[in-house]
C-alpha positions as CSV (number, residue, x, y, z in Angstrom):
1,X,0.0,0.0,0.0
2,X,1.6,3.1,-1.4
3,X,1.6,6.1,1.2
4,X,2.0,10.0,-0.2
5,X,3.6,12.4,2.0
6,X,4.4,15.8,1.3
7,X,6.8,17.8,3.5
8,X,6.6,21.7,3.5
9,X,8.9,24.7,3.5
10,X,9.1,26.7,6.4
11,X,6.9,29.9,5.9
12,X,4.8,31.7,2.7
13,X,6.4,33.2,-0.4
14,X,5.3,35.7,-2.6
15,X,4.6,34.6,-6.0
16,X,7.6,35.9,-8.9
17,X,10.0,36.4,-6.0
18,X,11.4,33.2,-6.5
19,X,13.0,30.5,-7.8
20,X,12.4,27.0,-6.4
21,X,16.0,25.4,-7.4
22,X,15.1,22.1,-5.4
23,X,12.5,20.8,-3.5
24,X,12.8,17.2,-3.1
25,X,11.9,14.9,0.3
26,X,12.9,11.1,0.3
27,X,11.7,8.4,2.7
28,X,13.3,5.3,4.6
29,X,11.6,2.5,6.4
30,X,12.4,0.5,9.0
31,X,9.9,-1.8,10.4
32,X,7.0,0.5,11.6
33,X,9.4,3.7,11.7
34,X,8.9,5.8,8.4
35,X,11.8,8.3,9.0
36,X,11.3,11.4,6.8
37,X,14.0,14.5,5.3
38,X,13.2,17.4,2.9
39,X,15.7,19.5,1.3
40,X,14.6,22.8,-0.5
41,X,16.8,25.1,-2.4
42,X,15.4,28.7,-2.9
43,X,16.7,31.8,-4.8
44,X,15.0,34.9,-3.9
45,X,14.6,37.4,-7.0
46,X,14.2,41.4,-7.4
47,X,11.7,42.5,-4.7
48,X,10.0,44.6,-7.5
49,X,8.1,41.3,-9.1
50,X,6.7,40.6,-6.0
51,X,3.0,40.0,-6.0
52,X,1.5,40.2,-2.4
53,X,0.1,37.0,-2.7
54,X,1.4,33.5,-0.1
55,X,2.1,30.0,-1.6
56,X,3.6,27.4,-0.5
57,X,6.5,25.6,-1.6
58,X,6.4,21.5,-1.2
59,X,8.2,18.6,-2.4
60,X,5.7,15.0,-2.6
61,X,7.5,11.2,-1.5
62,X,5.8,8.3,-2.3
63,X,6.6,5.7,0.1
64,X,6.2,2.4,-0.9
65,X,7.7,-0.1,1.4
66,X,5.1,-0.5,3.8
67,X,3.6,-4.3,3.2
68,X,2.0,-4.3,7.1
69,X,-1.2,-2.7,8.0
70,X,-0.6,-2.0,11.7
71,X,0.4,1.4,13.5
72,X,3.4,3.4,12.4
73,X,5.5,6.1,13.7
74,X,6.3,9.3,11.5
75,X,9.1,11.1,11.8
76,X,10.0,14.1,10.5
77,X,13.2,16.3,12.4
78,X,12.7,16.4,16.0
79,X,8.3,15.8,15.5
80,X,7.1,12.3,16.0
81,X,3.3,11.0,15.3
82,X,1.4,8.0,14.8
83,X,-0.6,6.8,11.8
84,X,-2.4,3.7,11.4
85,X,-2.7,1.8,8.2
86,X,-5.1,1.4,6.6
87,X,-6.3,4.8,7.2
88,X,-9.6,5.8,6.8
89,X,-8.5,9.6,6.8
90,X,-7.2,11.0,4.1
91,X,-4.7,14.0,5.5
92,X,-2.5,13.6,8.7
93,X,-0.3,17.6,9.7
94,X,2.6,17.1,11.7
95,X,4.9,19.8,12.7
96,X,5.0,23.1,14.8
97,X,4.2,25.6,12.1
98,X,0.6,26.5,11.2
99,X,-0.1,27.3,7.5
């Protein structure tokens, strides 16, 4: 069972402000512990094409190497949550910032 998780950069940025050079997150599994990293690379451009708009910049893993339905632990720097497959949810937010 495939499972989709998409990691975030910290904080908003204005659209034509930037350039998203990478945004990429990767996935590893260990038994029920999905450990998760992200890596962004963002070059900020001439404050005068700023639009006062927010978006969000995010990178998408697809884990698949999980074979068990059972409960597993997310983690994701120093935040830690459960999930348990299957899921009848569809969305599950970890971290400390609010969008």
């Amino acid at each position: 069972m495939p499972l989709m998780i998409r990691a975030q950069a910290p904080g908003c940025m204005q659209t034509n402000c930037f350039d998203v050079e990478v945004a990429e997150c990767s996935t590893e599994v260990e038994g029920f512990v999905v450990s998760v990293t992200s890596r962004f690379e963002i070059e900020l451009r001439d404050r005068a094409q700023c639009k006062s708009d927010c978006v969000f910049v995010e990178a998408t893993c697809r884990v698949e190497s999980i074979d068990a339905e059972g409960v597993y632990e997310i983690r994701f720097g120093d935040t830690t949550t459960e999930l348990e497959l299957p899921s009848t949810g569809s969305v599950l937010c970890m971290g400390t910032e609010e969008p």
